[in-house]
C-alpha positions as CSV (number, residue, x, y, z in Angstrom):
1,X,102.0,-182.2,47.7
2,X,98.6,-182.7,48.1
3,X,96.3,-181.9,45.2
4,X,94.1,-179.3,47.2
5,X,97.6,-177.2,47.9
6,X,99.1,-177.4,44.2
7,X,98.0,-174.3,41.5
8,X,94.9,-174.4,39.3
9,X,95.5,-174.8,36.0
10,X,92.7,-176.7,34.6
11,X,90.1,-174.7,32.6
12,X,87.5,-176.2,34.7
13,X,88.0,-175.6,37.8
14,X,89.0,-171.7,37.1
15,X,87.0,-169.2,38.2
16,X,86.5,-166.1,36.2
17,X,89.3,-164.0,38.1
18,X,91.5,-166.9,37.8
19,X,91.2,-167.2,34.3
20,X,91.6,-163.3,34.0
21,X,94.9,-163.5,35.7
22,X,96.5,-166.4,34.0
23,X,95.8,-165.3,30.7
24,X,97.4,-161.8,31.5
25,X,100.2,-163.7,32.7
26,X,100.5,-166.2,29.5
27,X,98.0,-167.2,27.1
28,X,98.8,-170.5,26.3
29,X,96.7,-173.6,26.3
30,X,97.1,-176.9,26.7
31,X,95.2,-179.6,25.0
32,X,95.2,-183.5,25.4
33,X,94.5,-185.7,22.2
34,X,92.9,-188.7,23.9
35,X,90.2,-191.4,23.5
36,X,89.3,-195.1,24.9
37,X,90.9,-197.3,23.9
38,X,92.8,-201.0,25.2
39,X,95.7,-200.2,26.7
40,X,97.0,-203.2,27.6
41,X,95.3,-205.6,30.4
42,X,97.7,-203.4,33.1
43,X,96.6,-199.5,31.8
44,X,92.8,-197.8,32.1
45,X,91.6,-197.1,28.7
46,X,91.6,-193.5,29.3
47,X,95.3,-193.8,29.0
48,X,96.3,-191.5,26.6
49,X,93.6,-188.7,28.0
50,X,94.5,-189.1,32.0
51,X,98.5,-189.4,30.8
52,X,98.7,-186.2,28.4
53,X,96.8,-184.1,30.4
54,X,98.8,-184.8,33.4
55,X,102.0,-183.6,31.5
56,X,100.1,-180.5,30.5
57,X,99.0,-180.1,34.1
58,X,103.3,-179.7,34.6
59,X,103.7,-177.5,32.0
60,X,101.3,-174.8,32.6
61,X,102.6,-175.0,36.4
62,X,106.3,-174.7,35.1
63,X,105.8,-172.2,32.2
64,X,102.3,-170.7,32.3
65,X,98.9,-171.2,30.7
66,X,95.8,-173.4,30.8
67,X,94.9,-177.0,30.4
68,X,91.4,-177.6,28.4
69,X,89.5,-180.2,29.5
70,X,91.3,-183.5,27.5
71,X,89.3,-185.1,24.5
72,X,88.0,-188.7,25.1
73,X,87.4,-189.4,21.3
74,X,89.8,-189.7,18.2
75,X,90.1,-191.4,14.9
76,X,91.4,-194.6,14.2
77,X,92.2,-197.1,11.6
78,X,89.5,-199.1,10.5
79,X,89.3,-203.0,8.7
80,X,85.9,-204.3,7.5
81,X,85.7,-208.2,8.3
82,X,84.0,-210.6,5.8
83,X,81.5,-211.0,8.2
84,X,80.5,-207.4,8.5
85,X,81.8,-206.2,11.2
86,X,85.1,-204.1,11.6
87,X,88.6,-203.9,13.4
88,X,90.2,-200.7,14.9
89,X,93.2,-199.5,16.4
90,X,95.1,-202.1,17.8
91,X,92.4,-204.9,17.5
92,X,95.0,-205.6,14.5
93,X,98.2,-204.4,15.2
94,X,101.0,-207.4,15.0
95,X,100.8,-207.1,18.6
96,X,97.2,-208.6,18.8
97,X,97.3,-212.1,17.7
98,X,95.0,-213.5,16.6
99,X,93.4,-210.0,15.0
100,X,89.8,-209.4,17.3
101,X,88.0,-207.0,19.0
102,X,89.9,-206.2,21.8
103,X,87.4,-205.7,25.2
104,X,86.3,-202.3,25.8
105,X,88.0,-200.8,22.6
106,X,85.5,-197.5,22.2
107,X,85.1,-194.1,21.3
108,X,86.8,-194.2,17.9
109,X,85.1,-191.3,15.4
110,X,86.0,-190.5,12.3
111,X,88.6,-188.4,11.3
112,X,86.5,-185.3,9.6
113,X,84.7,-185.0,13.1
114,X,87.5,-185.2,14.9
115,X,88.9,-182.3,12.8
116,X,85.7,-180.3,13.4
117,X,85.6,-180.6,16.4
118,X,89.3,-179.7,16.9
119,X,88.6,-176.7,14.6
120,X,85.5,-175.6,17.1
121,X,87.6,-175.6,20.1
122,X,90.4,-173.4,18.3
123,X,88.0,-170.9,17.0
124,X,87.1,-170.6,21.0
125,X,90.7,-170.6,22.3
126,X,91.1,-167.8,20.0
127,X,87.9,-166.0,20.8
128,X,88.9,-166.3,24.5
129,X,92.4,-165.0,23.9
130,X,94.7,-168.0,23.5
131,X,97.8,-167.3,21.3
132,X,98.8,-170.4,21.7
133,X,97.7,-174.0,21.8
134,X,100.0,-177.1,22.5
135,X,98.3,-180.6,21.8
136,X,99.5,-183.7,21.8
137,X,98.1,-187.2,22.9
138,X,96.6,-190.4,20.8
139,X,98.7,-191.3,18.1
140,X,96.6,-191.0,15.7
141,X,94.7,-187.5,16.8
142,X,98.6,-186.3,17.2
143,X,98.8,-187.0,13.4
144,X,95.6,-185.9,12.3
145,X,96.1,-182.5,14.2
146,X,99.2,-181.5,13.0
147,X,98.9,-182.3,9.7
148,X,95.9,-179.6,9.9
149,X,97.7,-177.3,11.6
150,X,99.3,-175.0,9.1
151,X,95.7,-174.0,8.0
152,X,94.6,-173.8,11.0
153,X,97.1,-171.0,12.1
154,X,96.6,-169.1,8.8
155,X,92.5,-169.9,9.9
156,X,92.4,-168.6,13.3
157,X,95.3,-166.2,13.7
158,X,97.1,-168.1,16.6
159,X,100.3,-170.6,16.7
160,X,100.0,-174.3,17.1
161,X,102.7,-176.3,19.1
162,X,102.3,-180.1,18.4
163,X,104.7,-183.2,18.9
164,X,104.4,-184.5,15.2
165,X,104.6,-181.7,13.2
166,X,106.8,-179.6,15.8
167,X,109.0,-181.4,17.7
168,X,111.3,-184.3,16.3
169,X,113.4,-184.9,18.8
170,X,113.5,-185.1,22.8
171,X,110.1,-185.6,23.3
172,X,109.6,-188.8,25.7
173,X,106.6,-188.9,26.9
174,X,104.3,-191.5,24.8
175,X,105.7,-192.8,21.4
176,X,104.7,-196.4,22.8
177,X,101.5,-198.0,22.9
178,X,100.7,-199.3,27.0
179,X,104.9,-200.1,27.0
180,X,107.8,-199.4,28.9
181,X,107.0,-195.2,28.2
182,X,103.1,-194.7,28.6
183,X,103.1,-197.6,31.7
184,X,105.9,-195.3,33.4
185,X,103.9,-192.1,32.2
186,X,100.8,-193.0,34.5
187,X,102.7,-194.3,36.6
188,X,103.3,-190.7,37.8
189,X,100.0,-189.6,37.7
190,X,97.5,-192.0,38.1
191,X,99.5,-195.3,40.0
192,X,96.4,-196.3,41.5
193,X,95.2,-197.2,37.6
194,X,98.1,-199.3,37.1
195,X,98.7,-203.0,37.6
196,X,101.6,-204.6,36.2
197,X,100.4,-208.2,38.1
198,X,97.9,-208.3,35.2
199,X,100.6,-208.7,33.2
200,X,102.1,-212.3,32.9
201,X,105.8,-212.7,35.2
202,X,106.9,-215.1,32.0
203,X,108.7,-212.3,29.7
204,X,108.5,-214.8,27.1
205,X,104.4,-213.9,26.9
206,X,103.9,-211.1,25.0
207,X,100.9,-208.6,26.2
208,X,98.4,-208.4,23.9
209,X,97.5,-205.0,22.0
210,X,101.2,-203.3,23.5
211,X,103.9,-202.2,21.0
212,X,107.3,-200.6,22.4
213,X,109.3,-201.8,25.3
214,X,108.5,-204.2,27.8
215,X,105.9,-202.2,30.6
216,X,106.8,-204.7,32.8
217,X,110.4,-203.0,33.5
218,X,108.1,-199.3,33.4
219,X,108.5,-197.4,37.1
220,X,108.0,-194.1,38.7
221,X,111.3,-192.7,38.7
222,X,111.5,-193.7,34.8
223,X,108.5,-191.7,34.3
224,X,109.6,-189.0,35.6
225,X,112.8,-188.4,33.5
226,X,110.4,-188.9,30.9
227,X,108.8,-186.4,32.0
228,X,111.3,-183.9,32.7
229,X,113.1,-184.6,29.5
230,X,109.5,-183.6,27.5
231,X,109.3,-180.6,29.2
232,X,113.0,-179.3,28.8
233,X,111.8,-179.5,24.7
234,X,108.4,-178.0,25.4
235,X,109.9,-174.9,27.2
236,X,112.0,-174.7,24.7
237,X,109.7,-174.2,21.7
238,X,107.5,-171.8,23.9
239,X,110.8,-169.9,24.4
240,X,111.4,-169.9,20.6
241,X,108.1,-168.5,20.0
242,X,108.5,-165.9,22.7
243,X,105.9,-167.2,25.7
244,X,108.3,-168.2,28.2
């Protein structure tokens, strides 16, 4: 279906009516925990940003709600070098060998602002009449959020739905870094961002900075039961807590 005939669900592009009616109908937002990062020599850095928020884009058509806009920055582990300079993310994961700077790796901020400015947008969701938020996205933001989510339900009033604290099993949608999973995940949504020809044909060549299963085997229709699989537990947990 083409994009101009499918329902609005993104914040931005709501107008006040809209916004009105949706939240009457289910006040429930969506929030994707993303940033730049190297995603492989096959995936756009805005990988985990473009990929989450198009699995929130399904879930508020399927059970309801609204997707914020997704967050391009998140924490990261950090190394200082002897020579001053530092490492992040996967400039140093076993994948990456030797350890560097990996091209293009960005938009890494520490982990107090990234709480803050998590903590900003809830106090909004909440002002605006969210009851619930469901976030999930960038490994590390999906850890850092959910390990501050019990205070911030006790904070702002309103229930939190995220993978790592929330969800242990069923979820298949990420868990990978640029493998078999995330490939196939943008694969659905963005497949004009994804080139598996980067990628060496010799299996025996490892991509650099990619940890999971090979994303040389990733596809469409893998994607998608990834996808439906994700959203079977997601509906579920809204169920549970009484919005669907």
């Amino acid at each position: 279906m083409p994009d101009s005939q499918l329902e609005k669900v993104n914040y931005y592009e709501l107008r006040p009516h809209e916004f009105r009616e949706r939240m009457a109908k289910q006040p429930v937002g969506y929030l994707a925990l993303g940033t730049i990062e190297w995603h492989g020599e096959h995936n756009p850095y805005g990988t985990d940003s473009l990929g989450t928020a198009g699995i929130f884009e399904r879930a508020a058509r399927r059970f309801g709600g609204i997707v914020f806009p997704p967050l391009f920055l998140g924490p990261d582990r950090i190394r200082l070098e002897p020579d001053g300079s530092f490492l992040q993310g996967m400039d140093y994961a076993k994948e990456t060998d030797p350890p560097r700077q990996l091209d293009g790796n960005c938009y890494r901020i520490g982990a107090g602002l990234f709480l803050t400015i998590c903590e900003a947008i809830l106090e909004q969701a909440k002002r605006a009449g969210f009851k619930v938020i469901v976030a999930d996205g960038h490994g590390p933001s999906r850890e850092a959020f959910g390990d501050a989510a019990n205070g911030w339900e006790q904070q702002f009033g309103i229930k939190i739905i995220c993978v790592s604290r929330d969800i242990t099993e069923g979820w298949r949608c990420g868990g990978d870094h640029a493998a078999l999973n995330e490939t196939s995940n943008m694969m659905v949504f963005h497949p004009e961002l994804v080139d598996l020809s980067r990628l060496s044909p010799d299996r025996s060549i490892w991509p650099v900075g990619v940890s999971g299963k090979d994303p040389r085997d990733a596809t469409p229709e893998y994607g998608e039961q990834c996808l439906a699989a994700s959203l079977d537990v997601l509906g579920a947990k809204l169920t549970e807590l009484g919005f669907v």
